[in-house]
C-alpha positions in Angstrom: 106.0 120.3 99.1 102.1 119.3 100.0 101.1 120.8 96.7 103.4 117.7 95.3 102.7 115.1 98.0 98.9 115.7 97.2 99.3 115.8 93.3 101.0 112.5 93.0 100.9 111.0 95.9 97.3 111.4 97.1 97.9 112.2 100.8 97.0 115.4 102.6 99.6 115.2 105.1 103.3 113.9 105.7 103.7 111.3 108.2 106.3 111.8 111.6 109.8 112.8 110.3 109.0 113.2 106.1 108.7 116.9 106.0 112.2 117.4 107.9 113.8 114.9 106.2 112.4 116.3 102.8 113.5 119.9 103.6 117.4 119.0 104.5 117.4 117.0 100.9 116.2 120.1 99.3 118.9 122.1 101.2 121.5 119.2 99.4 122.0 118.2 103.1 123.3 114.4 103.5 121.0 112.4 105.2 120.5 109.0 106.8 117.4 108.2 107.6 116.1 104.6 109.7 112.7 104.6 109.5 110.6 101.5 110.2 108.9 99.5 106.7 105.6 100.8 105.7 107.1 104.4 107.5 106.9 106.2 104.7 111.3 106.1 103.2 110.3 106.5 99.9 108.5 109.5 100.1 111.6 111.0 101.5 113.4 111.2 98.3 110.9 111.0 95.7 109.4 114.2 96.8 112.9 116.1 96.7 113.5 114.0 93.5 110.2 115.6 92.0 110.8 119.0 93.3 115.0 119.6 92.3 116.4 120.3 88.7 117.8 116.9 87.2 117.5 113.7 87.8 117.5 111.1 91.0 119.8 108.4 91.3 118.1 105.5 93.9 120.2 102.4 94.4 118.4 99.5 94.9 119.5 96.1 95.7 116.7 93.5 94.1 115.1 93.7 90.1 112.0 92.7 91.7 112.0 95.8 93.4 113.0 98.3 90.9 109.9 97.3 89.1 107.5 98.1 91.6 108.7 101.2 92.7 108.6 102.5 88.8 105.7 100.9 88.6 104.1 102.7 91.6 105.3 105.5 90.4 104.5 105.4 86.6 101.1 105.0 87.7 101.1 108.2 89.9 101.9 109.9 86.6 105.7 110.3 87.3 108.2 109.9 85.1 110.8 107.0 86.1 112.6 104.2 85.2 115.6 101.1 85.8 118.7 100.1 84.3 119.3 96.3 85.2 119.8 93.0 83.4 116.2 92.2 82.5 115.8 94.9 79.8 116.7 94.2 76.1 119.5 96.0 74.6 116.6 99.0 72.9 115.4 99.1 76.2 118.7 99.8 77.6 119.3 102.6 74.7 115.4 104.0 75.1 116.5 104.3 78.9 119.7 106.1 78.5 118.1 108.3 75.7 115.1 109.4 78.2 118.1 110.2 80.7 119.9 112.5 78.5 117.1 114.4 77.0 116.5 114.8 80.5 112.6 113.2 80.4 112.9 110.8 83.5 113.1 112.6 87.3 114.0 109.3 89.0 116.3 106.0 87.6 117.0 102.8 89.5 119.7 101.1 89.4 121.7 98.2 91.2 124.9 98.7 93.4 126.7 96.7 90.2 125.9 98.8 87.8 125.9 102.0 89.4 130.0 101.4 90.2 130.0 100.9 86.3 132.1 102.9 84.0 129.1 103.4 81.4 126.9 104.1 84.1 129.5 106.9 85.9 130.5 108.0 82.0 126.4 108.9 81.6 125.9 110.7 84.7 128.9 113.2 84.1 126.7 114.3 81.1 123.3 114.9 83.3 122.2 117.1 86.1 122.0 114.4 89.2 120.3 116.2 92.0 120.3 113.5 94.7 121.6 109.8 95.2 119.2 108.0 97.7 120.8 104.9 98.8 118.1 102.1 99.6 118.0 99.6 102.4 121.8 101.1 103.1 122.4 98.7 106.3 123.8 96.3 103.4 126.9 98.3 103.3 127.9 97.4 107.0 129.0 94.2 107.8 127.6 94.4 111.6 124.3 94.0 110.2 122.3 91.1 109.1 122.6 91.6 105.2 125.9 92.8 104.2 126.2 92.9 100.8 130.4 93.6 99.4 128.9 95.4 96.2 127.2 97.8 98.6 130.6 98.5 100.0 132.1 100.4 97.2 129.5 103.6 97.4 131.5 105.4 99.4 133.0 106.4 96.6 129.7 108.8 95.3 131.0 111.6 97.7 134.4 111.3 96.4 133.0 112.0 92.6 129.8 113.9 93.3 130.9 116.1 96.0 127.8 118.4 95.4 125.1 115.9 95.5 123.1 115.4 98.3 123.4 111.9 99.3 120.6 110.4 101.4 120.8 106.4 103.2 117.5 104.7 104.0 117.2 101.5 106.1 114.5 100.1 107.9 116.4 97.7 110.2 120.3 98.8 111.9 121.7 99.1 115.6 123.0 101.8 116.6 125.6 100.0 115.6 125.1 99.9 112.1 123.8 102.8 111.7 126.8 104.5 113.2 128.9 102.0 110.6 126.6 102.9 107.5 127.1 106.8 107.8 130.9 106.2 108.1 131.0 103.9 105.2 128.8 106.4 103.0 131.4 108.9 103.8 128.2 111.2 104.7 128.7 115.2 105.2 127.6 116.3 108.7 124.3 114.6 107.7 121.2 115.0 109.1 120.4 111.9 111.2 116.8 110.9 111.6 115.8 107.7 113.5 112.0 107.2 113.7 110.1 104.8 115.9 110.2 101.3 115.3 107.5 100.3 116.8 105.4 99.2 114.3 101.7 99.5 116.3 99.4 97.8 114.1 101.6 94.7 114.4 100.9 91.7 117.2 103.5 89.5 118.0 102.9 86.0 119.6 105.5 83.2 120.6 104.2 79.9 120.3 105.5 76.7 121.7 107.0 74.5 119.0 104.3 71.5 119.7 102.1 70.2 117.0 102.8 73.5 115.2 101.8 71.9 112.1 98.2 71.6 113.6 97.9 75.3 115.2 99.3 76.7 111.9 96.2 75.0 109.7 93.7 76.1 112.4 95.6 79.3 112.4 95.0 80.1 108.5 91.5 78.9 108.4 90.7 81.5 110.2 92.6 84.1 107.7 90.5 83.0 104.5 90.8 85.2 101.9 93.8 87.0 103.7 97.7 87.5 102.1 100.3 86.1 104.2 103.9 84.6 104.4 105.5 81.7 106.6 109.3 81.7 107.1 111.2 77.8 106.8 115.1 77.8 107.9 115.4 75.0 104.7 114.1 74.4 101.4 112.8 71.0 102.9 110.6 72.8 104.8 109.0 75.0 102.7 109.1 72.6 100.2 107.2 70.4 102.6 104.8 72.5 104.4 103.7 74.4 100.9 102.6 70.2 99.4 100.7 69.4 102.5 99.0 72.7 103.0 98.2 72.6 99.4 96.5 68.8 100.1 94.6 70.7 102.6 93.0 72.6 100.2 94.9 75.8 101.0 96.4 77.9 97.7 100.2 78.5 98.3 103.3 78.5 96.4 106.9 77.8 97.6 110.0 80.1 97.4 113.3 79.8 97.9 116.6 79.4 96.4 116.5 76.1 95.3 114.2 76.9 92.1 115.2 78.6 89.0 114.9 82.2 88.3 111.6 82.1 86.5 110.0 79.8 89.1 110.7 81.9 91.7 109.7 85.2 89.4 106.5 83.6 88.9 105.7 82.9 92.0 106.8 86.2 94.3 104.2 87.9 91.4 101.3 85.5 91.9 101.4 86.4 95.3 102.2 89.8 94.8 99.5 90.0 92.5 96.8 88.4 94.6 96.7 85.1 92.2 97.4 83.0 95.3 96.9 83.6 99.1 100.0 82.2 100.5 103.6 82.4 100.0 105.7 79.8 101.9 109.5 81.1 101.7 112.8 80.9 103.1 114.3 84.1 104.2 115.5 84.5 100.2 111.9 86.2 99.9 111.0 89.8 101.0 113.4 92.3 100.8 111.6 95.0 99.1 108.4 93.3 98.7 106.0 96.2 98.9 102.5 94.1 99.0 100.5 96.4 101.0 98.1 94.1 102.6 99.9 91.1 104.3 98.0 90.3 107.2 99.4 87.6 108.6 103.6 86.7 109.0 104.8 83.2 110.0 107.7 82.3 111.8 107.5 78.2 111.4 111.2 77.7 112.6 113.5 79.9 114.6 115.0 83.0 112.6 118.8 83.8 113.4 118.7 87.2 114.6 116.4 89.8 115.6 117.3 92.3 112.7 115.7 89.8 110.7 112.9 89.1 112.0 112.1 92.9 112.7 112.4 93.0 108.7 110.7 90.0 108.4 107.5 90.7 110.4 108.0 94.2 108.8 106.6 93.0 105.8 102.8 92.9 106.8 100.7 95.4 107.4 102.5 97.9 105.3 99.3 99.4 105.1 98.7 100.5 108.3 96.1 98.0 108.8 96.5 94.9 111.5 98.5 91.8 111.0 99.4 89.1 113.2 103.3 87.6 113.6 103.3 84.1 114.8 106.6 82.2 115.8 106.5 79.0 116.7 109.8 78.6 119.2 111.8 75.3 120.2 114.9 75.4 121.3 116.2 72.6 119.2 116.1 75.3 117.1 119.1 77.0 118.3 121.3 73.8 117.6 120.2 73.5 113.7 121.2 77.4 113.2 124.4 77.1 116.0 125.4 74.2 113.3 125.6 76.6 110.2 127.1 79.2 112.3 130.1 76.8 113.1 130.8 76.1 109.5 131.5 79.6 109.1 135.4 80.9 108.5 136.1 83.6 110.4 136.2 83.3 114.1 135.1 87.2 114.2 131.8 86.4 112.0 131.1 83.1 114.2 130.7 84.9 117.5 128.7 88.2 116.1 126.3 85.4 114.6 126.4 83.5 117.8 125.6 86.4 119.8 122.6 87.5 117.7 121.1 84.0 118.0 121.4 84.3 121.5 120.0 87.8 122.0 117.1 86.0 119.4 116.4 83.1 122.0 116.4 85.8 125.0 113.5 87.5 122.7 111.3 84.6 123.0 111.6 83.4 126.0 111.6 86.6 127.5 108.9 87.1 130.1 108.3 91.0 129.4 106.8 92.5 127.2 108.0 91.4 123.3 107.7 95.3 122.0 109.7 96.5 124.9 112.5 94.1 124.4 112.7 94.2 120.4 112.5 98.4 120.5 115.3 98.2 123.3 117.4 95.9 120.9 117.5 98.9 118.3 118.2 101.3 120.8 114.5 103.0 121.8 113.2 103.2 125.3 108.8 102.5 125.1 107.8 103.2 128.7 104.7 101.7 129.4 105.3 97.8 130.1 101.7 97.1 128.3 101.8 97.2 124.9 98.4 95.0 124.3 99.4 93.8 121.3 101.8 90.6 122.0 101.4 87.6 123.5 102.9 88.6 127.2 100.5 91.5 127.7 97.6 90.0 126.3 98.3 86.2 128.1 100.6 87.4 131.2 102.0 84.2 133.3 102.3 84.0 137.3 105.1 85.3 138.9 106.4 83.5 142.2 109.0 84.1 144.7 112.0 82.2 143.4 114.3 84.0 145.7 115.8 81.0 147.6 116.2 79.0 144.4 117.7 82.2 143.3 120.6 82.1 145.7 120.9 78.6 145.3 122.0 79.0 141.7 124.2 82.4 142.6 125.9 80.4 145.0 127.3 77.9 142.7 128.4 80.2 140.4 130.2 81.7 143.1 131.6 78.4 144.3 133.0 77.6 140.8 134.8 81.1 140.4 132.8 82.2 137.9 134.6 79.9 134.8 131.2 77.7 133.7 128.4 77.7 131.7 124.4 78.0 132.7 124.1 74.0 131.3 127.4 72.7 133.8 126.1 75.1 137.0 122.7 73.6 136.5 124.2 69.6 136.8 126.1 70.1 139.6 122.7 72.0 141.8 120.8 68.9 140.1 123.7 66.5 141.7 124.7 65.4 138.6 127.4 62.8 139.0 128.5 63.0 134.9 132.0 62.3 134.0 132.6 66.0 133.5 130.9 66.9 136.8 133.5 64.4 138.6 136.4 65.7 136.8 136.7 68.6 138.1 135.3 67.5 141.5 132.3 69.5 141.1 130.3 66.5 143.4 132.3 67.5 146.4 130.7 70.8 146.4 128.7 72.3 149.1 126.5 73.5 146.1 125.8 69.5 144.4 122.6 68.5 144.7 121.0 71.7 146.6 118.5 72.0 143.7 116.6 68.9 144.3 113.4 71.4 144.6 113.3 71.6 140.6 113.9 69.7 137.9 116.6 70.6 135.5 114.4 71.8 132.6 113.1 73.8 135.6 116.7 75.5 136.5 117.9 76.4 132.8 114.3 78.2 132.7 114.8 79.8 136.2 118.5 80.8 134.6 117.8 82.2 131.2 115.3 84.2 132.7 117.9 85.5 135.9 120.0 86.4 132.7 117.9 88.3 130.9 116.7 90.2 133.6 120.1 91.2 134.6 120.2 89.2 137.7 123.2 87.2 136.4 125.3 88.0 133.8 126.9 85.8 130.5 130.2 86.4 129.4 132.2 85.0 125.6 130.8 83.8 122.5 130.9 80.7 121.4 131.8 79.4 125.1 129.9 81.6 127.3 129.9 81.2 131.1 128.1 82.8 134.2 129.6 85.5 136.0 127.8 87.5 139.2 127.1 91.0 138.7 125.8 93.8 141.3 122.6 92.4 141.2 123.7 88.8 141.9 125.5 90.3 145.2 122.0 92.1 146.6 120.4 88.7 145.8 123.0 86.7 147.6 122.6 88.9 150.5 119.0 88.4 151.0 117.2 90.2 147.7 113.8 89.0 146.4 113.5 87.5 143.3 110.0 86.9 141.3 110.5 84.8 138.6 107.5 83.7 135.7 106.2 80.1 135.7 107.6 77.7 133.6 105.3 76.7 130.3 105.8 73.6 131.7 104.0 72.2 135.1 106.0 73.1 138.2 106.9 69.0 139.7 105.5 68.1 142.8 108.9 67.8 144.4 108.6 71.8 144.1 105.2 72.1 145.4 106.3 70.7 148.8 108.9 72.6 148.7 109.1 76.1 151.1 110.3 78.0 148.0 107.5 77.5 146.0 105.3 80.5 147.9 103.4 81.7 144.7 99.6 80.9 146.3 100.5 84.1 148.5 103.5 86.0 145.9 101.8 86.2 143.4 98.5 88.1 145.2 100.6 90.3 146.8 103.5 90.9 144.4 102.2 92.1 141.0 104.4 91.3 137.7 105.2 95.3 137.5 107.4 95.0 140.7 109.6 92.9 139.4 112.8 93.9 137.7 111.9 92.9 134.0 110.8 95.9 132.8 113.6 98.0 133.7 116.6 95.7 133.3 115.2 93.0 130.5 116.7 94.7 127.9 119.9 95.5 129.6 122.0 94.2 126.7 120.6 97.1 124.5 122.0 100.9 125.3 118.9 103.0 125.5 119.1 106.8 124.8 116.8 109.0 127.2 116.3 110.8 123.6 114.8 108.0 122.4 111.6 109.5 123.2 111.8 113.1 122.5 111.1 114.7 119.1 114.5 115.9 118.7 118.2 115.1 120.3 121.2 115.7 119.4 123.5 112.5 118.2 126.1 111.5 120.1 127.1 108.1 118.6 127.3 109.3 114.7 130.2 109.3 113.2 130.5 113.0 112.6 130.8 115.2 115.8 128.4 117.9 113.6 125.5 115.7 112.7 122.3 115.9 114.5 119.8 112.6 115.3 116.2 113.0 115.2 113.7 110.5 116.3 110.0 110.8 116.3 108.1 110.3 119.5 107.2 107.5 120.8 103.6 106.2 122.0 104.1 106.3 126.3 100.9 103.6 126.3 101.0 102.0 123.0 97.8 99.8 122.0 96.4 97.7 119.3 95.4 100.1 116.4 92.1 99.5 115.0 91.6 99.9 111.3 92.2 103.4 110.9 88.4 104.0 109.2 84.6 103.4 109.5 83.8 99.9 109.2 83.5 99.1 105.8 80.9 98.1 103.3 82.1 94.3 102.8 80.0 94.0 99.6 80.8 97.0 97.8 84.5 96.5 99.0 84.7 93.1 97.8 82.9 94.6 93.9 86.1 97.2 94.1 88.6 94.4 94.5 87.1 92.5 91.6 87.5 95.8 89.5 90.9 96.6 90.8 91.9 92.8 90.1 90.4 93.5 86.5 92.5 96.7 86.1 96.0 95.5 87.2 95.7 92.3 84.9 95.0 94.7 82.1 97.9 96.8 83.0 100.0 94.0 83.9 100.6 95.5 87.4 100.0 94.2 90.9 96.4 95.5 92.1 98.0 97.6 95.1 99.8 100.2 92.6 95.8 101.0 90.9 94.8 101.1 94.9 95.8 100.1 98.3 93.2 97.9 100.2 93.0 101.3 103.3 91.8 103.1 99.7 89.3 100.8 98.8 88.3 100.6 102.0 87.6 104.3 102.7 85.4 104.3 99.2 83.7 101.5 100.9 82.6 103.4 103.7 82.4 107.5 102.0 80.9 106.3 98.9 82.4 108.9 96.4 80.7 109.7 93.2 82.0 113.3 92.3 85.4 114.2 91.6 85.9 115.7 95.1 84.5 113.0 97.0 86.9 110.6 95.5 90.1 113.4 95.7 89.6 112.8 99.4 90.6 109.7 99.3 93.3 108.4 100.8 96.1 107.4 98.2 94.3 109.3 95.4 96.0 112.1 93.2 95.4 114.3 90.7 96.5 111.8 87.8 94.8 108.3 89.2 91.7 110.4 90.0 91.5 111.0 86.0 92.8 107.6 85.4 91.0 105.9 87.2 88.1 107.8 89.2 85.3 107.9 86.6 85.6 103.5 86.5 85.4 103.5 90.3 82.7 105.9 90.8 80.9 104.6 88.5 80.8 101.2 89.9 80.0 102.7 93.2 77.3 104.5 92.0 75.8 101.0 89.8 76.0 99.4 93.4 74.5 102.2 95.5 71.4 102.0 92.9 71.0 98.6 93.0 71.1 98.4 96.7 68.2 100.8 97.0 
């Protein structure tokens, strides 16, 4: 198994998870497997694919990324291929030939034409020794991607009872992932769930003002550097891609709106390192396996955390940093809430409403943001310091909102519990609305106690009482307060320390006695509060979650066992993971690996990965051995390739003398 992950693959070790998961496949053992992107998935079946009798079946969902997986592995001297609608009839016949003379060990193909007759009438005539089904959270319609032609694979365990059968994802809830196995109709399968926290990633929320501005200041500051920014709407990219473009920036638009070849040509100039910047709708990514994004743009609101995790997951695939910006306004949340409506089924609208809410409590959560989006997917990280997102690196002041705390409790109390955070919030502001009257809200004893704050100020104070468990929100589409066992201890004299508005606390408040933070927030340090244990209260959290091994009890199969790697207790930054590098002779090696990959007509990270330039860059290899220890070399690109590179190291080393 290391013999085979050195020969082709070029590493000297597996990464958390890979060997186990590689050993059940070899034991035909089904498998599911939900491991974060740049984790390591593929290894996981290509290694068993390379090391069984037959041939490996890998479903994939995009063309785009068919090719670059054959690609990547062509060029580690492995013998693979697709079957899809961009290949020529001969192709198609030169394909199915090479499978039946039994000359390829891996063939992609798409959900469509795996469910084929042709395609099911070929594979009765070959050896199949695994089907590795990719990005599998398609198949379940709890997650943010369902896909109905990913639905039918159940079927494979009906008709190829023998074959191992292994799902890879890098983005499901428990939820899904319990949904996916069951769908799959996996065996007593294996279930291994790594950590998704992604370390080398920093997350920042920014405020949605002038974000225009920030975001050109931003990326002149990343010249040089790959990156992507997300639009909701094609007017948007459409827009921010001309104007950056006037500003002397090289991007490219992508998104449904353009043809075919448009949006070909573009995903591979940027894949291929022709232009810098791709500005996208969320119809660009899945798949994409460009190494060296550094930088991930959120310009508008996305509608639910699974995407965004697989959104953001799209930089630093190599291990090296990159920075995830989103620029948050809450107007945001009407634009998407309006496409949500549209939608058919009532069952659909409130799972999409939900997820857009749980994606606003995300960013205007006052804890810390790799906490809260690890606790979405069901994993516990136990330090409250992460150091790489916004809240740890820029935390706010806490004060002692307990009185304003009870004030808002006891309205909700006073109205029975049947209204929303926006109606509760007019009546302590003394609202005297037409609503507020009909229902003779003004005659409470609760109107117009909140003269302390403004209203902006109360829907902050209340979003964040909600998310950190203080008060709870019940319903969909109509969702109202409701008291919990926290509200009660509150109501009976509790302490509350709540985070400063972003916006400037009014005067009114400053007089006011509940307004204590001068001496609260010396005394009372952000860790006392409640946000770190109950922020993330919405999410089930396994005590497992952090322990190498534990056994499943949410799979569908009382017999299958979970495994999750361990988790960081005090995560932090990563720094790049070598030496500083030589920034000349790194820069001569791009230009060569540029050179190469035109030539070959492949993008530059399949000759090299930027973490293996970099390490020549610093080792300097000019004998076979030198260069074998690099990272991401093999046995067959160190003969492909190693004499051109060494020998441009060497030409620089002398001239530098």
């Amino acid at each position: 198994m290391h013999r085979t992950l050195q020969k082709y693959f070029g590493y000297s070790e597996f990464r958390p998870l890979q060997e186990d998961i590689i050993n059940d496949v070899l034991n035909k053992k089904d498998t599911f497997v939900l491991m974060p992107t740049g984790g390591g998935k593929s290894i996981c079946y290509q290694i068993p694919a390379l090391m069984m009798d037959g041939i490996a079946i890998v479903v994939s969902p995009l063309i785009s990324l068919m090719k670059d997986q054959v690609d990547g592995l062509v060029s580690n001297g492995i013998s693979a291929a697709y079957l899809n609608s961009t290949l020529s009839h001969r192709e198609v016949q030169e394909t199915t030939r090479a499978i039946l003379d039994g000359n390829l060990k891996i063939l992609y193909v798409a959900p469509e034409r795996l469910c084929m007759k042709s395609t099911l009438d070929l594979l009765s005539y070959v050896n199949v020794s695994l089907f590795a089904i990719d990005e599998a959270h398609c198949i379940s319609q709890w997650g943010h991607d369902f896909r109905p032609e990913y639905h039918r694979l159940g079927f494979l365990k009906e008709k190829f009872p023998d074959v191992p059968v292994i799902g890879l994802t890098a983005t499901a809830t428990p939820k899904v992932k319990d949904d996916t196995i069951k769908l799959l109709k996996l065996k007593s399968p294996s279930v291994y769930v790594a950590s998704f926290n992604r370390s080398n990633l920093t997350y920042d929320i920014r405020p949605k003002k002038d974000s225009y501005g920030d975001l050109v200041k931003y990326i002149q500051g990343q010249a040089g550097n790959s990156g992507i920014i997300y639009c909701n709407s094609r007017k948007s990219v459409e827009s921010i891609s001309k104007k950056l473009n006037n500003k002397g920036f090289h991007t490219l638009p992508y998104h449904a709106g353009l043809s075919d070849s448009k949006r070909h040509e573009h995903q591979e100039r940027f894949i291929r390192d022709d232009v810098d910047i791709i500005v996208a709708t969320v119809a660009f990514g899945m798949g994409i396996d460009k190494p060296n994004v550094r930088f991930v743009i959120h310009y508008d609101l996305p509608k639910n955390i699974e995407g965004y995790y697989q959104e953001t997951g799209r930089g630093g695939r190599d291990g090296l940093e990159c920075e995830c910006i989103l620029y948050f306004s809450r107007g945001d949340w009407y634009k998407i809430k309006y496409f949500i409506d549209q939608m058919s089924k009532k069952s659909e609208r409130d799972i999409a409403t939900v997820k857009l809410r749980d994606m606003i409590d995300y960013c205007e959560s006052t804890t810390c943001r790799r906490k809260v989006l690890l606790s979405y997917f069901g994993e516990e990280l136990e330090s409250d310091y992460c150091g790489g997102c916004d809240v740890c690196l820029k935390p706010r002041d806490t004060f002692d909102a307990s009185d304003a705390a009870r004030t808002l409790l006891s309205c909700v109390d006073e109205v029975n519990e049947r209204f929303g955070m926006t109606h509760i919030v007019d009546i302590i502001s003394g609202s005297m609305a037409k609503k507020i009257k009909s229902y003779k809200h003004d005659r409470l004893k609760s109107h117009g106690t909140g003269d302390g704050y403004s209203k902006s100020e109360w829907l902050d104070m209340a979003r964040e009482m909600v998310r950190l468990g203080y008060l709870d929100v019940k319903g969909a589409r109509y969702p109202l307060l409701s008291l919990n066992k926290k509200s009660r201890e509150i109501l009976a004299g509790g302490e509350v320390y709540l985070t400063r508005s972003s916006d400037a606390v009014s005067v009114k408040a400053s007089r006011a006695k509940r307004n204590t933070s001068k001496t609260a927030a010396s005394k009372v340090p952000t860790s006392k509060t409640t946000a770190s244990k109950s922020a993330t209260s919405k999410t089930t959290t396994s005590k497992g979650a952090t322990s190498k091994t534990t056994t499943s009890k949410t799979t569908t199969s009382k017999s299958a066992t979970s495994k999750r790697s361990t988790a960081p207790k005090k995560p932090k930054r990563v720094p790049t993971p070598i030496s500083r590098p030589d920034k000349k002779l790194f820069d001569r090696l791009k230009i060569l690996r540029k050179k190469l990959a035109v030539d070959e007509d492949v993008p530059p990270y399949i000759i090299f990965a930027d973490t293996s330039l970099r390490q020549m860059a610093v080792k300097y290899p000019i004998r076979n051995e030198e260069f074998l220890d690099i990272t991401g070399v093999g046995e067959f690109k160190l003969k492909k390739y190693g004499p051109i590179f060494m020998e441009e190291i060497a030409r620089y080393l002398k001239g530098s003398k």
